[in-house]
N, C-alpha and C positions, 0 to 999 in steps of 0.2 A: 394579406397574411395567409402562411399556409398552411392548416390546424389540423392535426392528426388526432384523430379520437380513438380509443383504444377498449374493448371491453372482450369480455370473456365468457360469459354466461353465454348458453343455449337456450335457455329458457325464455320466452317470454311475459315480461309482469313489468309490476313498478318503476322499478329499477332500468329497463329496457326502455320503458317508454321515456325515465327520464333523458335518457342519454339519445332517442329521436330530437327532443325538445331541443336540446342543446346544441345538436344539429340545426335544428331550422333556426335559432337564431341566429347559429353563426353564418349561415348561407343568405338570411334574412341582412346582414349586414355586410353582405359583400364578400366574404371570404372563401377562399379556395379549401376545400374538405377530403380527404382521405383518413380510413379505417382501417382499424386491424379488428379482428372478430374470430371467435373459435370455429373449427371448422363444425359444418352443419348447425352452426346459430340460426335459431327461427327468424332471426330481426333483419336477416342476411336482405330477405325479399324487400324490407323497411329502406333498406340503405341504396339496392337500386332503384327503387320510386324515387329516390331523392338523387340520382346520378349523382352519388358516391364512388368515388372510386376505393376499393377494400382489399385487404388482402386478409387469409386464411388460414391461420397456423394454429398449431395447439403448441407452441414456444411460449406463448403468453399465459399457459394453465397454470405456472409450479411457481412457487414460491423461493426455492434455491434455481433458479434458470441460473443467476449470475454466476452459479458454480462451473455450471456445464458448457465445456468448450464449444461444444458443436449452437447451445440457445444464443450464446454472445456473438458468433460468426454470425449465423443467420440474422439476426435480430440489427447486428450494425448491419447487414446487408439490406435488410426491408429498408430500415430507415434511410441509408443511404440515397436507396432508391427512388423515397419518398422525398427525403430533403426537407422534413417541417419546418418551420419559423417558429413550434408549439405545440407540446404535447398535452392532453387532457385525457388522461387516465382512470376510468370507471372502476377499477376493481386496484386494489395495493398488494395485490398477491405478486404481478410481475414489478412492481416499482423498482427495486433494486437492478434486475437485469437495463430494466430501461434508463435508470441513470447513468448506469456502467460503460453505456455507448448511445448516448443520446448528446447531441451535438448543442442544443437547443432547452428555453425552459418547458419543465415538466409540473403538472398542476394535477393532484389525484384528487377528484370529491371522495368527499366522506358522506357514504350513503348509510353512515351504524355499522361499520366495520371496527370490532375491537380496536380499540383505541393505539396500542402497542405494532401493530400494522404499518401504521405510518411514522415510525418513529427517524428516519431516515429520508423522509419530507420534507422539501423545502420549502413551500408553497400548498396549502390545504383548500379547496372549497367544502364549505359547511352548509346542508342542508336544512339545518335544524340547530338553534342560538345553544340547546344543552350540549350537540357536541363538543363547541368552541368551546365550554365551561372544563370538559373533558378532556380535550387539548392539554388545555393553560396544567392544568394539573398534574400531568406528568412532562412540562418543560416548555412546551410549545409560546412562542412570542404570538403579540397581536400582531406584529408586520406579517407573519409566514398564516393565518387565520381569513377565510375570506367571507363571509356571511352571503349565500345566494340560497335561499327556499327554491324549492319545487316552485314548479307555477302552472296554470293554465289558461289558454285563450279561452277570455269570458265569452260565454254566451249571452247575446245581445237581447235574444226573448225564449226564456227559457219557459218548460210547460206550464201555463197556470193553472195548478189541481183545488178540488176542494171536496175528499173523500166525504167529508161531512155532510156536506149539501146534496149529493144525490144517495149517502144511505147506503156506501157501496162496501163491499167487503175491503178490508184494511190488506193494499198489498205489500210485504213487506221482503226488503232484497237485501242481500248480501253477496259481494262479491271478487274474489278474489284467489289465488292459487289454495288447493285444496292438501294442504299440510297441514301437521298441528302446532305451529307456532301463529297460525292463523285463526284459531280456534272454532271454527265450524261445528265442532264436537257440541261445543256448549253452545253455539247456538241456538242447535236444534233440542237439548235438554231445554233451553230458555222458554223454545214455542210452545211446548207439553204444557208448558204453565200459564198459559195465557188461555183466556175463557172463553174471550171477545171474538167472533169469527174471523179470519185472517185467511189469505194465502200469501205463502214463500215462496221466492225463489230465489234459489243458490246460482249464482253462472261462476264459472272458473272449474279447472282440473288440477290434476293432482295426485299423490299416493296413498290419497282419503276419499278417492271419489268414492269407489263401491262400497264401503264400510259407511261412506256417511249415507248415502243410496239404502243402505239397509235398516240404517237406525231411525232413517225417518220415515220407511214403511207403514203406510197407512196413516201415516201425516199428510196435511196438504200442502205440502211441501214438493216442488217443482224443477228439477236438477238441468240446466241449462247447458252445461259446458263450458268449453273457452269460449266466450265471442270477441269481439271486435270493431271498430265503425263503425256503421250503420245499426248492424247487429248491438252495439251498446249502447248508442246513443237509443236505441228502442227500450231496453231496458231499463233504462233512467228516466224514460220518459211513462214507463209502465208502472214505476213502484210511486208508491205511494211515504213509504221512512225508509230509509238503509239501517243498516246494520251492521256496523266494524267492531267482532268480537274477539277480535286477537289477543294472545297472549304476549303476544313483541311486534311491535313494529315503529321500524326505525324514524319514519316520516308520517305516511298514511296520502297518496297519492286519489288513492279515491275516497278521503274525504274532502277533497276540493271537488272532485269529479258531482259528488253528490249536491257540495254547497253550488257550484255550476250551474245545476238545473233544478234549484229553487228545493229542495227535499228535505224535509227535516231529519235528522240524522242523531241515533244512539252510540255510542261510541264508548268501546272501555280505555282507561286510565294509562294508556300507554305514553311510551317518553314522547312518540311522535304529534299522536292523535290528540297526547294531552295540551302540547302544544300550540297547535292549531284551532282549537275549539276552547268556547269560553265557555264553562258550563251554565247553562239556562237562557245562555243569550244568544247563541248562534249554534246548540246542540246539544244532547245531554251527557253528562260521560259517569258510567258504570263504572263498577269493579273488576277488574281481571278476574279470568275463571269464575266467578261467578254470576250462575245462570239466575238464581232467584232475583238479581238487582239490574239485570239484563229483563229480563221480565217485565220488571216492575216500569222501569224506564221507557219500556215501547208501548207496553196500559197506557200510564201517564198522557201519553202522546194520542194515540187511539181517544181516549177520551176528555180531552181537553181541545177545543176548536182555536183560544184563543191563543195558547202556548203553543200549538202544532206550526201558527201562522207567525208568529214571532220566528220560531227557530228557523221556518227557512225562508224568511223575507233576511233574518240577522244572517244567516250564513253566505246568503248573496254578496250582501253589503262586505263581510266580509275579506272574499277571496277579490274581490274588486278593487278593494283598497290593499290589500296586503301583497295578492297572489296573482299578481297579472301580469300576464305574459311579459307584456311592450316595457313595464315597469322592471323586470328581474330581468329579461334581456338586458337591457340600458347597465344591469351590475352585472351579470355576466364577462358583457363586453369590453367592460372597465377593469376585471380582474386581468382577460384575457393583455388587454394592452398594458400592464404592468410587469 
C-alpha cells in the first residue's frame, strides 16, 4: 500500500516525533511512504534518513485552502502525482482541501486539536481514550473513532540509578519546547522552594528561553537547549526525576520517554499526562500551576528511597505493557487497512 502522510508544522517536538513513529511502522510493515510537509520543516532532514520521498508546499497551512482555486489545482496535482492508496493527516487544518480532491481514504489523528476541527471527518485516530469521549459528544460514531496512544520502543536495559546509595545531589530534568503552555515558568518558582540540594536541567527551546534563562539566575539550574538522539538519550540517562510542569498537554510524549529509562517522574494533572500515570504507582501528578504542590511532590521523591524505587520500576512496567511499539503498530496497521 501507498501511504501519504501529511503534516505542517516546522517546528520540531512531540507531535513531529509522533508522526516519524508512524512512519517507521508503516515502512516497518512493508509499505511504500511519501510526504507532504511545510516548506523549511525541521523534520524535513527526519524524512530523508528514512528515504521518504516528500514534497513542500505551504498549500497545506490554511484552513479555507478548499476555497482557493489556485490550493485545489495544486493540491489534486501533488496527489495525482503521488497516487496514494491512504492518506494520514497530522494536522485537520488542511482536512477539507484534502477531501475535496483526494481520490483515496483519509484518516486525521487527533493529537488535542479542538474538537470542532474535525467535524467533517470520516475516520479519526485517537491518541488519548478522553478524546474519543469528546468525539462521541458533539456527533461522532464508534465506527469513524480509532484508539492508537503514542508509543515507544522499549528500552531493553535501561540506566539502573540509585541517587540514594551514593549521597549524590538529586538531579532533576525537565524537558521540552519552551512556551507557556508548557509551564517552565512554575517550574523554576517550584525549585526556589525546595531546600534539599538539587541540580536542574531544562533542554528544549522556545519564545521563553531567555526570560526563563533570567529568572533562574543564580539558581542551579542548567539551560541545555534543543537536543536530540544521542544528545537525549544522555540526558535521560543523567537525571535522576523528570519533571512535566505543563499547563496543557494533549498526550505527554516524554512521559513515556522518561517511564522508558526507568525515572521516577512528577507530573501535573493534565488531560494527557493524567492519563497516562497512575498516581503513586507509576508517578506522581500535581496540580496545574501550582508550584507549592510541584514542590512538595519532587521533596517526597528526594526523600523517600522506597517510593522513588516503586515509581520508576511501576513506570517501566507500565509503558511495556500499555505503550509498546510492536504492540500499537499491530493497531496502527489495522486501522490503516480498514
Amino acid at each position: 500500500m501507498h501511504i501519504l502522510n501529511i503534516i505542517y508544522n516546522k517546528v520540531l517536538g512531540g507531535l513531529e516525533q509522533v508522526f516519524l513513529d508512524y512512519c517507521d511502522m508503516q515502512l516497518s510493515a512493508g509499505h511504500q511512504l511519501s510526504a507532504i510537509v511545510a516548506p523549511g520543516a525541521l523534520i524535513t532532514n527526519h524524512i530523508e534518513q528514512r528515504n521518504i520521498n516528500y514534497i513542500a508546499t505551504h498549500f497545506i497551512s490554511s484552513s479555507i485552502g478548499h476555497y482557493n482555486p489556485v490550493s485545489v489545482i495544486m493540491m489534486r496535482y501533488y496527489l495525482g502525482k503521488i497516487n496514494p492508496d491512504c492518506i494520514i493527516l497530522h494536522n485537520p487544518r488542511p482536512l477539507k482541501l484534502i477531501q475535496k480532491v483526494a481520490r483515496c481514504p483519509v484518516i486525521v489523528v487527533n493529537h488535542g486539536t479542538k474538537t470542532h476541527k474535525f467535524q467533517s471527518a470520516k475516520h479519526i485516530i485517537c491518541v488519548a481514550k478522553y478524546m474519543i469521549d469528546e468525539l462521541k459528544q458533539i456527533g461522532f460514531s464508534e465506527e469513524q473513532l480509532h484508539y492508537v496512544p503514542n508509543n515507544i520502543k522499549i528500552n531493553p536495559k535501561p540506566k539502573q540509578r540509585n541517587p540514594f546509595a551514593c549521597k549524590e545531589t538529586f538531579k532533576i530534568g525537565a524537558i521540552g519546547r519552551l512556551s507557556p503552555e508548557k509551564g517552565f515558568d512554575v517550574l523554576i518558582q517550584a525549585l526556589k522552594k525546595i531546600n534539599i540540594p538539587y541540580q536542574a536541567i531544562i533542554a528544549g527551546d522556545g519564545p521563553q528561553y531567555k526570560k526563563l534563562q533570567k529568572t533562574a539566575r543564580r539558581m542551579n539550574v542548567e539551560f541545555r537547549g534543543w537536543i536530540a538522539g544521542a544528545d537525549k538519550q544522555g540526558f535521560f540517562d543523567e537525571i535522576d526525576i523528570l519533571c512535566i510542569p505543563s499547563n496543557k498537554e494533549s498526550f505527554g510524549v516524554v512521559a513515556l520517554e522518561a517511564m522508558n529509562n526507568a525515572i521516577a517522574l512528577v507530573s501535573t494533572k493534565t488531560k494527557g499526562c493524567a492519563e497516562i500515570i497512575s498516581d503513586g504507582k507509576d508517578g506522581l501528578l500535581a496540580n496545574i500551576a501550582d508550584p507549592d504542590d510541584i514542590a512538595a511532590k519532587i521533596v517526597k521523591l528526594m526523600q523517600d528511597q522506597n517510593l522513588y524505587n516503586k515509581l520508576a520500576s511501576g513506570g517501566y512496567k507500565t509503558i511495556k505493557q500499555h505503550y509498546n511499539h510492536s504492540k500499537i503498530a499491530k493497531q496502527l496497521l489495522a486501522v490503516i487497512a480498514t
